[in-house]
Biopython code that builds the backbone (N, CA, C, O; Angstrom):
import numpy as np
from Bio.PDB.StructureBuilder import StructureBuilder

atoms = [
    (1, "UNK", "N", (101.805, 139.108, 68.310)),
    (1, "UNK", "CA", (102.579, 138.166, 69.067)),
    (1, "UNK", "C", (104.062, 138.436, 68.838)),
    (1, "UNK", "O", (104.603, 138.342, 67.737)),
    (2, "UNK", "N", (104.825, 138.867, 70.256)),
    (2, "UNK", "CA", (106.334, 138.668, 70.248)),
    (2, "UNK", "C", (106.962, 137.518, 69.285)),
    (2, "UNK", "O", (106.451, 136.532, 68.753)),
    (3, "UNK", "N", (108.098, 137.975, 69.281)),
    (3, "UNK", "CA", (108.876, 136.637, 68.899)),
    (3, "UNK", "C", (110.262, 136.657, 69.475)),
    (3, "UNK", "O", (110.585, 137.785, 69.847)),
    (4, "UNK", "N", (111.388, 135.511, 69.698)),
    (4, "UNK", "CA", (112.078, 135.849, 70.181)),
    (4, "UNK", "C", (113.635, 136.134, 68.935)),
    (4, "UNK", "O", (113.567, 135.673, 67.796)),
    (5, "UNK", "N", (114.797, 136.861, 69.376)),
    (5, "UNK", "CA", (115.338, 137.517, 68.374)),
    (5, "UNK", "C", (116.630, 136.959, 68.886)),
    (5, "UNK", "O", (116.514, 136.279, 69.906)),
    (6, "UNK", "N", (118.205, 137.141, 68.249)),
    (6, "UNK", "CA", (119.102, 136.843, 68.780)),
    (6, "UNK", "C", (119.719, 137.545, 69.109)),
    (6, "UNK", "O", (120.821, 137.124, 69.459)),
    (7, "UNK", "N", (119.541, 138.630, 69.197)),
    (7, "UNK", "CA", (120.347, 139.976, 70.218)),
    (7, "UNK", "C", (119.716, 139.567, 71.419)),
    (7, "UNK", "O", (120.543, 139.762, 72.310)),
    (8, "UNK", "N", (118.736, 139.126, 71.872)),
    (8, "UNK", "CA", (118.262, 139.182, 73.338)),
    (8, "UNK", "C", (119.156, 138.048, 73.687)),
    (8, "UNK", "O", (119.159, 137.138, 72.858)),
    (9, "UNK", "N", (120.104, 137.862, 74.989)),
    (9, "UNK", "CA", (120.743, 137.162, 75.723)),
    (9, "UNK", "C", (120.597, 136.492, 76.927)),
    (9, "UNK", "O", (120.204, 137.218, 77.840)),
    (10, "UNK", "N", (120.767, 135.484, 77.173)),
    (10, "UNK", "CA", (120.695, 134.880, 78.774)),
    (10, "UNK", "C", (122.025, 134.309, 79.032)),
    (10, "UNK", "O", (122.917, 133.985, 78.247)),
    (11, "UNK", "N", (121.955, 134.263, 80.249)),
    (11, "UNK", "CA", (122.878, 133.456, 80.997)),
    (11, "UNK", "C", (122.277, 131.911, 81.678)),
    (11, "UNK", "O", (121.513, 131.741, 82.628)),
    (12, "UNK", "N", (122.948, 130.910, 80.790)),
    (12, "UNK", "CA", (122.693, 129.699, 80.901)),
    (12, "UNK", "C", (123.832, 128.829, 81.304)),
    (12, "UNK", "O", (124.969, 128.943, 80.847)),
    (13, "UNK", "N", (123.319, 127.641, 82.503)),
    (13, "UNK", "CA", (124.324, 126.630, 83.114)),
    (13, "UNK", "C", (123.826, 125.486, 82.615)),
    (13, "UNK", "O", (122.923, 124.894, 83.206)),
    (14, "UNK", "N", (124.402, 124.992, 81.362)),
    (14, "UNK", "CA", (124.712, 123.555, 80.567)),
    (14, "UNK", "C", (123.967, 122.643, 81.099)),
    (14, "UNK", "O", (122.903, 122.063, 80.885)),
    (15, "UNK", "N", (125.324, 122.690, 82.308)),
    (15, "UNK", "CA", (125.132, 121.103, 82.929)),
    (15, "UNK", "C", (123.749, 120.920, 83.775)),
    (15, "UNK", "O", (123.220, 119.838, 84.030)),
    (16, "UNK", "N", (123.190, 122.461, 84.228)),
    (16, "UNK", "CA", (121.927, 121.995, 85.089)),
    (16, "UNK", "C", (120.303, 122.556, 83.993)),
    (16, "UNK", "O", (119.199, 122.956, 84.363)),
    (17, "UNK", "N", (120.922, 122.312, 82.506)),
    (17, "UNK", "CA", (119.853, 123.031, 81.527)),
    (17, "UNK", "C", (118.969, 124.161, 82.626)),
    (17, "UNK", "O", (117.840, 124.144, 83.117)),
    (18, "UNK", "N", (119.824, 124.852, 82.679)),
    (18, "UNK", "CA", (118.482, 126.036, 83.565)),
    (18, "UNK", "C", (119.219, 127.659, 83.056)),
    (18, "UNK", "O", (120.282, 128.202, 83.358)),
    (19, "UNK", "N", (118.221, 128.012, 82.278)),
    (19, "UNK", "CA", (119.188, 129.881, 82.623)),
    (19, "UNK", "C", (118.659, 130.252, 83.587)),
    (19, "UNK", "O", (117.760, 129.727, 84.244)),
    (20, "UNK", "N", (119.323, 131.407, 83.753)),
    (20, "UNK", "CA", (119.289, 132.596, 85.299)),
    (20, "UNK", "C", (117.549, 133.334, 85.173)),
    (20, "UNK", "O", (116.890, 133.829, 84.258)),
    (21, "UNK", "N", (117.357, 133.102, 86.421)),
    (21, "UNK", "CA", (115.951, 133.373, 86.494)),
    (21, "UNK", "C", (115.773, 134.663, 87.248)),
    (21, "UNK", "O", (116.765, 135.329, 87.545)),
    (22, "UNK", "N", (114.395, 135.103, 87.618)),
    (22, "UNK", "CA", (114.045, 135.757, 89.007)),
    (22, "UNK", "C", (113.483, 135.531, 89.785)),
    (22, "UNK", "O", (113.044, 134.391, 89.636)),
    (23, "UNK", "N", (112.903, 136.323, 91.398)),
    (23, "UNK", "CA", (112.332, 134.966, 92.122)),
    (23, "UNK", "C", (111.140, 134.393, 91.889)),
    (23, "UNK", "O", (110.524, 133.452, 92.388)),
    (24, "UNK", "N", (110.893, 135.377, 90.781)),
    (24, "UNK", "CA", (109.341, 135.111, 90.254)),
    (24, "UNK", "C", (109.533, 133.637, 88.882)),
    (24, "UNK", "O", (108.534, 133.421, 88.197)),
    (25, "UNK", "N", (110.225, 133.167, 88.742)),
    (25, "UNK", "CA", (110.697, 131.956, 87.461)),
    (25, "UNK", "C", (110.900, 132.471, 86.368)),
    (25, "UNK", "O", (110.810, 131.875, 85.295)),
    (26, "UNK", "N", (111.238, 133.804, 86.538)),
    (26, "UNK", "CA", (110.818, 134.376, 85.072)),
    (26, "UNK", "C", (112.268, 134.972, 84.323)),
    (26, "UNK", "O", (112.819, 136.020, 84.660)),
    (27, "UNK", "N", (112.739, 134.059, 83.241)),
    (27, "UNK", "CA", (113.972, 133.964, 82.525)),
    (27, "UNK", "C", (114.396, 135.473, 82.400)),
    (27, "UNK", "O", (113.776, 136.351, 81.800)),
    (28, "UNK", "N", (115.639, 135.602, 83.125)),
    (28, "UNK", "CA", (116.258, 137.068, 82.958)),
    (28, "UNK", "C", (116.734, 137.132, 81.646)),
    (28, "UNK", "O", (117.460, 136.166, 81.414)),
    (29, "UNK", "N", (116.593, 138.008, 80.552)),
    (29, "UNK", "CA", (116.551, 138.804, 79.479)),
    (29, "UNK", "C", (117.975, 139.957, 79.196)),
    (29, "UNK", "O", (118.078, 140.831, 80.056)),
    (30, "UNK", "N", (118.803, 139.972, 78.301)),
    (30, "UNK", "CA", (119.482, 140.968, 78.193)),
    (30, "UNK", "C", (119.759, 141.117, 77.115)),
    (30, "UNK", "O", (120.136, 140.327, 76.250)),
    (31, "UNK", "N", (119.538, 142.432, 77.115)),
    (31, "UNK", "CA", (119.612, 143.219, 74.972)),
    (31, "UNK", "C", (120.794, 143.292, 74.863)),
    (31, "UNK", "O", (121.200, 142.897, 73.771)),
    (32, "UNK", "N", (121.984, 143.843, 75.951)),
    (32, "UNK", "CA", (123.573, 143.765, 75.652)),
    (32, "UNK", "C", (124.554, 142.680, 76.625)),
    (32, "UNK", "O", (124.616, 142.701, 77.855)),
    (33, "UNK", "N", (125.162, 141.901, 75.854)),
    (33, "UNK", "CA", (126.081, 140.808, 75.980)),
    (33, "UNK", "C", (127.446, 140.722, 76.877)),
    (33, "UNK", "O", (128.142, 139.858, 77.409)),
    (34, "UNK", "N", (127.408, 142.096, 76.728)),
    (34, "UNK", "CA", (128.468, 142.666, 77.705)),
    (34, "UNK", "C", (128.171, 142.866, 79.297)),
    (34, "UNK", "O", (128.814, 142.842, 80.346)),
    (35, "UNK", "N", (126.867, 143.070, 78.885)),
    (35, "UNK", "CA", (126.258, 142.982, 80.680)),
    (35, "UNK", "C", (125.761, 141.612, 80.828)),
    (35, "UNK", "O", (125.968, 141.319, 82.006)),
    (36, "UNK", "N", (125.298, 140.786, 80.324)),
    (36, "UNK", "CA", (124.971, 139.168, 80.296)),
    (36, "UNK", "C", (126.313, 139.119, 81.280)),
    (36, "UNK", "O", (126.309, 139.209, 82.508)),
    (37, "UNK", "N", (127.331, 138.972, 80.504)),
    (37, "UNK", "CA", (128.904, 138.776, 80.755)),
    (37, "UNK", "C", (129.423, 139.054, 82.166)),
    (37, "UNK", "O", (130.019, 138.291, 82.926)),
    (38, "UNK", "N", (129.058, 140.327, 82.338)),
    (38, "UNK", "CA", (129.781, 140.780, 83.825)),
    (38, "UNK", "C", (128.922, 140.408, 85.492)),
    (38, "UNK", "O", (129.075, 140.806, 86.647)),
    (39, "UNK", "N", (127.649, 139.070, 84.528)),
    (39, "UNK", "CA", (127.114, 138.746, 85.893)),
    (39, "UNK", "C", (126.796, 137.145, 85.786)),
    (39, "UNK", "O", (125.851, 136.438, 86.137)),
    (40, "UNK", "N", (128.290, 136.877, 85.003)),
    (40, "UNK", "CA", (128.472, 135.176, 85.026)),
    (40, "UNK", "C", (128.989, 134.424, 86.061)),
    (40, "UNK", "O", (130.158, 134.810, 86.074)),
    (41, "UNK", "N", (128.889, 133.655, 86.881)),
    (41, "UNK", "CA", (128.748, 132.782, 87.939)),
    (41, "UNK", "C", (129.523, 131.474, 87.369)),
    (41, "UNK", "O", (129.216, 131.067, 86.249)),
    (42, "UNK", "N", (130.148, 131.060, 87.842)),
    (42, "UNK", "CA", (130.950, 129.337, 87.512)),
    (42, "UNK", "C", (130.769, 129.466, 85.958)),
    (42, "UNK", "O", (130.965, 130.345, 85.119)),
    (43, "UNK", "N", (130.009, 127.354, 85.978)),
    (43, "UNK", "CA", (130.501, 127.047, 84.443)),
    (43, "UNK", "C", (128.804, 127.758, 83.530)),
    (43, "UNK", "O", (128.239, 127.244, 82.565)),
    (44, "UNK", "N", (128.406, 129.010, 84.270)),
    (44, "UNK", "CA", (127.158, 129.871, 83.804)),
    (44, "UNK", "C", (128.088, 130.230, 81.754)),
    (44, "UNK", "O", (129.287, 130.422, 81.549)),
    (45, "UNK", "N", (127.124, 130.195, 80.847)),
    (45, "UNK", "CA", (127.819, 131.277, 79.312)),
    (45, "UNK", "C", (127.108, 132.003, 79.271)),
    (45, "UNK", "O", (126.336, 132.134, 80.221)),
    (46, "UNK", "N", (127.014, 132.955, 77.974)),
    (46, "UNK", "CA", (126.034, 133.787, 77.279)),
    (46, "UNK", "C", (125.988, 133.009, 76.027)),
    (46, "UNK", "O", (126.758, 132.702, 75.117)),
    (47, "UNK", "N", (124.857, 132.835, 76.340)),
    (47, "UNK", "CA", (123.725, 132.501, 74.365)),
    (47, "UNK", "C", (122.836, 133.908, 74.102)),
    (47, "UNK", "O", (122.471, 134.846, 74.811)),
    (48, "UNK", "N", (122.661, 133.453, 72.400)),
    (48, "UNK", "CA", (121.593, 134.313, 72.620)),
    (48, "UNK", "C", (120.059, 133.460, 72.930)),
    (48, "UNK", "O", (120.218, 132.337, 73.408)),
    (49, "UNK", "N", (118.952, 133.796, 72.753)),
    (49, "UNK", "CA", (117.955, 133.518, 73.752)),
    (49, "UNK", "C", (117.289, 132.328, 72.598)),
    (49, "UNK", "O", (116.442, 131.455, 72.788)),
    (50, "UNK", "N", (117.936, 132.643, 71.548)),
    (50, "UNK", "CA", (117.295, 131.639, 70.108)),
    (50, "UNK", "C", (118.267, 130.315, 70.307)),
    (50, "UNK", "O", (117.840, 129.367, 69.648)),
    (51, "UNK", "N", (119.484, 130.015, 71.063)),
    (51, "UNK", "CA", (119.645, 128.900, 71.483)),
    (51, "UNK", "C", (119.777, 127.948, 72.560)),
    (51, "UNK", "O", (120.537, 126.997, 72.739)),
    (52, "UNK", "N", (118.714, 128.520, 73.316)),
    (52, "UNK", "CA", (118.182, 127.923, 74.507)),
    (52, "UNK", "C", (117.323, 126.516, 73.799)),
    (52, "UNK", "O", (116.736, 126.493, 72.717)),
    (53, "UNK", "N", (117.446, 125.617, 74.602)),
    (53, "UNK", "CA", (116.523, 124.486, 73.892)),
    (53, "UNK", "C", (115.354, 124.833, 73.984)),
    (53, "UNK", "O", (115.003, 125.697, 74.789)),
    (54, "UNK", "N", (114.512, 124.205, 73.152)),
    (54, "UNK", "CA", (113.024, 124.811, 72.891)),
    (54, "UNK", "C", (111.761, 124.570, 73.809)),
    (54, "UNK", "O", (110.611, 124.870, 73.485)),
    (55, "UNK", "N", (112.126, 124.004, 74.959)),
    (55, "UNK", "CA", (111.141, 124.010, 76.169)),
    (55, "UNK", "C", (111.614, 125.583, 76.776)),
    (55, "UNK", "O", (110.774, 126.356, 77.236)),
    (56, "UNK", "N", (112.896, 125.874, 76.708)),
    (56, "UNK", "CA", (113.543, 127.326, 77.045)),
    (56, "UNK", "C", (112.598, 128.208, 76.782)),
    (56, "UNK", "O", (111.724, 128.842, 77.372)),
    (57, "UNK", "N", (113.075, 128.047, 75.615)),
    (57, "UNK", "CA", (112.578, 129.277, 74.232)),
    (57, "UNK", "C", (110.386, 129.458, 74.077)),
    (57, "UNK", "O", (109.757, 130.379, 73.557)),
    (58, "UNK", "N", (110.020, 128.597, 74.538)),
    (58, "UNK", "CA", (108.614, 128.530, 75.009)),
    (58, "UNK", "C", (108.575, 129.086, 76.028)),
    (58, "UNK", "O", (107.783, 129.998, 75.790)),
    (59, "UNK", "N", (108.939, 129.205, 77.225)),
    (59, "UNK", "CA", (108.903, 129.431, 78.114)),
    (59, "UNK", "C", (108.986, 131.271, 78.060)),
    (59, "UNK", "O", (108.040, 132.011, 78.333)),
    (60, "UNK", "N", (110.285, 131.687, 77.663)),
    (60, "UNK", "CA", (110.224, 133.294, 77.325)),
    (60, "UNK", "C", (109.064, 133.281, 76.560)),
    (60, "UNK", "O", (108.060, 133.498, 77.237)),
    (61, "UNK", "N", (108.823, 133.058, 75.117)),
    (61, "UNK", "CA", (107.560, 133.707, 74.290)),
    (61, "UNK", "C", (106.290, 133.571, 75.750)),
    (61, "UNK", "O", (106.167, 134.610, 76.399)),
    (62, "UNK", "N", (105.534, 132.506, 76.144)),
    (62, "UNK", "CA", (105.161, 132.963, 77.239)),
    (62, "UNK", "C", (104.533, 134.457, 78.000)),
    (62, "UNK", "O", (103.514, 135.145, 78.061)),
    (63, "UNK", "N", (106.277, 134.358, 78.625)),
    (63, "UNK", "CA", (106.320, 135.573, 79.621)),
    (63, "UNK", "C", (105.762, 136.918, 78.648)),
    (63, "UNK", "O", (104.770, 137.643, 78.713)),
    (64, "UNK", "N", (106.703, 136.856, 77.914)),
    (64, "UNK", "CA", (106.764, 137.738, 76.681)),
    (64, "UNK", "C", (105.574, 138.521, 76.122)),
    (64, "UNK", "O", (105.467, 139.711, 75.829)),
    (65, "UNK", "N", (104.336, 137.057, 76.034)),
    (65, "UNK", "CA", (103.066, 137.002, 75.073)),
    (65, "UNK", "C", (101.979, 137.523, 75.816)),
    (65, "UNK", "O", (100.982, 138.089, 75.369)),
    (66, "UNK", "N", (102.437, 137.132, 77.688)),
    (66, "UNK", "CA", (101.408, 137.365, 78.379)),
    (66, "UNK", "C", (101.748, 138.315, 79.176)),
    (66, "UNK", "O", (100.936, 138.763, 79.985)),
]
sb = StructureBuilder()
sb.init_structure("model")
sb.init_model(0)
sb.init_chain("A")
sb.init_seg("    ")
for serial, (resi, resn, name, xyz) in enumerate(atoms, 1):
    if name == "N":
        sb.init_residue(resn, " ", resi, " ")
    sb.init_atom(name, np.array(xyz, "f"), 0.0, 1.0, " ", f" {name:<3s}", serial, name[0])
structure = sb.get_structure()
């Protein structure tokens, strides 16, 4: 079983608790921070993927596991 690490990154919007997805629901993932970065949108940040709240963070192990 995966686990999730804090080099892996998302791009997350606060105010609507949602990170950046695909059209499939499936939480976009990034190993470097610098590319997280250059595809930020409004009040979108970079976390790493270990501080997504933990309905988040279920959600990747998941994808991840299955």
């Amino acid at each position: 079983m995966k686990k999730l690490i804090n080099t892996d990154y998302v791009i997350y919007d606060f105010a609507n608790n949602n990170p950046l997805q695909d059209c499939y629901g499936r939480v976009l993932l990034f190993g470097n921070k610098e590319e997280a970065i250059s595809d930020l949108y409004g009040n979108e940040i970079v976390i790493p993927c270990t501080e997504l709240p933990e309905n988040w963070q279920n959600e990747i192990l998941n994808q991840i596991n299955n």
